[in-house]
C-alpha positions, 0 to 999 in steps of 0.5 A, spaced: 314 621 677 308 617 679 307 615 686 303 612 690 300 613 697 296 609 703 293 614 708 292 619 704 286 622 708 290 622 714 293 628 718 300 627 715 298 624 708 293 630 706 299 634 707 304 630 703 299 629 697 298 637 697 306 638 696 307 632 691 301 635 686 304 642 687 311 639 685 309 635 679 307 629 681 302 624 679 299 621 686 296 615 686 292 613 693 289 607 696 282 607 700 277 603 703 271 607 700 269 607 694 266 614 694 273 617 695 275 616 689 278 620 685 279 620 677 284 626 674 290 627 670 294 627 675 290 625 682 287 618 681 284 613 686 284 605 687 281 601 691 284 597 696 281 592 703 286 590 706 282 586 711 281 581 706 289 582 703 286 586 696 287 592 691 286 594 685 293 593 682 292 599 676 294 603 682 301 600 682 302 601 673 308 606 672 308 607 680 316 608 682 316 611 689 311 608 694 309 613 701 306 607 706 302 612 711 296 607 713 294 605 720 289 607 725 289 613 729 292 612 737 288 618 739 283 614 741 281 609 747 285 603 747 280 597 749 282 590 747 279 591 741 282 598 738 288 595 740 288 590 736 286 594 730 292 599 730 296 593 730 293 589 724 292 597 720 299 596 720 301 589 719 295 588 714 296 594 709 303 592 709 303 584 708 298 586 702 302 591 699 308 586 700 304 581 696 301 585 690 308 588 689 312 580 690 306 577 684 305 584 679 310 586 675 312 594 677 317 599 677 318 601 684 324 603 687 323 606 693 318 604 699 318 611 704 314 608 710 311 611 716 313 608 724 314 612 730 318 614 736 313 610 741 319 605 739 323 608 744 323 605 752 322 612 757 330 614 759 330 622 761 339 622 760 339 617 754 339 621 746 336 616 742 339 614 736 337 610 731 342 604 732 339 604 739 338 597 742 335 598 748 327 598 746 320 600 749 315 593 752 310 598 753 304 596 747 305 602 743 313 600 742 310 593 739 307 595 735 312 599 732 316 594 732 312 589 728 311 594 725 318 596 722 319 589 721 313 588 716 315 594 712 323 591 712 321 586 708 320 590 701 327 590 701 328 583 699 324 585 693 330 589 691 326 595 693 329 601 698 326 601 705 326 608 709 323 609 715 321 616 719 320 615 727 316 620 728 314 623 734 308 628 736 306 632 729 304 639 730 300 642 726 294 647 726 288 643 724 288 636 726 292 632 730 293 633 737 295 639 738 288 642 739 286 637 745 293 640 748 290 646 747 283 646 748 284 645 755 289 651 756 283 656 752 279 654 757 283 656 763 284 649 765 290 648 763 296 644 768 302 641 767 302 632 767 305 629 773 312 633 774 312 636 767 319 634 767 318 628 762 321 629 756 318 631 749 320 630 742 315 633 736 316 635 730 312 641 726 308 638 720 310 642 715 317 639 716 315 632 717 312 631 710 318 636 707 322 629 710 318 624 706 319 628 700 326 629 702 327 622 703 325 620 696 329 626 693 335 624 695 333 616 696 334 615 703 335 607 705 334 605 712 330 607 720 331 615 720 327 619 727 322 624 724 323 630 730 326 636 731 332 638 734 330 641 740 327 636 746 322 640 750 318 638 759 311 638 758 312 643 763 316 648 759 311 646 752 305 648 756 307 654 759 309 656 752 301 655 750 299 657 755 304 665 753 301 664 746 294 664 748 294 669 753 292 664 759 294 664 766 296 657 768 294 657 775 291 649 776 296 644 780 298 639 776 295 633 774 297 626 777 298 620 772 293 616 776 288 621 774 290 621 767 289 613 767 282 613 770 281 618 765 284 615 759 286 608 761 292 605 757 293 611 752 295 616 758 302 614 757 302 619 751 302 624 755 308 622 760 312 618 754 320 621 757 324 620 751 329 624 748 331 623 741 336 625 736 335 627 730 342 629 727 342 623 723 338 627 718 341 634 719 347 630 717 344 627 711 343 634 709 335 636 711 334 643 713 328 643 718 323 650 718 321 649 725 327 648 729 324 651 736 318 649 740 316 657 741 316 658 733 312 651 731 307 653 735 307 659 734 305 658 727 300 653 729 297 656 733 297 664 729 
């Protein structure tokens, strides 16, 4: 099958290419740049700037199934200006996606699109479901919100819309994890706040396994990307701190601190959401890290 992929050098993106060449399929991906193209039998690239609403549509020629991971990273200090560029990363990708695939002739069935758990307002009793109304006004839960709303209208092009929510990906390179970690290596590591907020996560190796078993089993409609089980930030650093070998002996870290240090974007670190992910065991997806110790187990090996 060909595919096509935006966001292929990202942390998920690389991953889930790596899995759909060793399965067969031709990839397709979409960059910026011209010296990140590639040209072999099966792994092409294509130019696209989505600033100006552009791409080069060969990319889309016998393309059936279309992964839509694009977006600037938030791992990154929230200024006026970036804040705006994580919105339009996303919103403009799939406005010019939505318009070549509304204009040019093409075979694609399935648009599987990244989104993120940051849709969910704080609330430590309540088990997110997917059909859940009462929505997060923080910026990041805007964003995603928009965000779905951009890539719901593909569906109006006879085209079936997934989205994964997914929580913090796990993963031993890359990713967030190794500024969790860092920190605990030295001996500097310390619980934020009172510990007690709630953390959904998910392994990398089962988040692109979920890509690929959305498109396997042509999954339609909003599914959450975590694992089944939810963690404190207390219990996910003392288990960092036993697979490291370090002691945990600094006081807690106060939010306020957090808020100087890192202005807006502190709020990753104290998100308090517990978020279910039995619509996708239901649906049959069997995860390989279930448990918090095993994933950062693996990760950290």
């Amino acid at each position: 099958m060909v595919v096509l992929v935006t966001g292929a050098t990202g942390l998920i993106g690389k991953a889930l290419v790596k899995q759909l060449l060793q399965k067969g399929h031709t990839v397709h991906y979409l960059t910026t740049s011209s010296r990140k193209l590639q040209h072999t039998a099966n792994y092409k690239g294509f130019l696209w700037n989505p600033t100006d609403y552009y791409l080069d549509e060969a990319c889309l020629e016998n393309v059936q199934i279309i992964f839509h991971l694009a977006g600037a990273t938030i791992a990154k200090r929230w200024t006026t200006s970036y804040k705006a560029e994580i919105l339009s990363s996303r919103l403009a990708t799939a406005q010019t996606l939505y318009d070549y695939l509304r204009k040019v002739p093409n075979q694609v069935k399935q648009l599987i699109a990244a989104s993120g758990t940051a849709i969910y307002a704080n609330h430590p009793s309540k088990n997110y479901l997917e059909t859940e109304s009462q929505l997060s006004h923080s910026f990041l839960g805007e964003v995603v919100q928009k965000w779905e709303t951009q890539t719901s209208k593909f569906s109006s092009l006879g085209i079936k819309v997934c989205q994964l929510r997914t929580a913090l990906v796990f993963a031993s390179h890359g990713g967030a994890l190794p500024q969790l970690v860092n920190p605990i290596r030295l001996g500097l590591g310390s619980v934020m706040g009172t510990g007690n907020q709630k953390l959904s996560w998910i392994h990398l190796q089962d988040v692109v396994a979920m890509y690929l078993f959305a498109m396997d089993n042509s999954w339609e409609g909003v599914y959450n990307a975590v694992a089944p089980e939810v963690i404190s930030n207390r219990v996910q650093t003392q288990l960092l701190a036993k697979i490291l070998k370090r002691s945990l002996w600094m006081p807690a870290t106060p939010q306020w601190l957090m808020q100087l240090i890192l202005g807006e974007m502190h709020q990753l670190l104290f998100t308090d959401t517990r978020i279910s992910c039995q619509k996708a065991s239901d649906a049959g997806f069997v995860f390989h890290f279930p448990s918090a110790k095993l994933a950062l187990q693996n990760c950290l090996k």
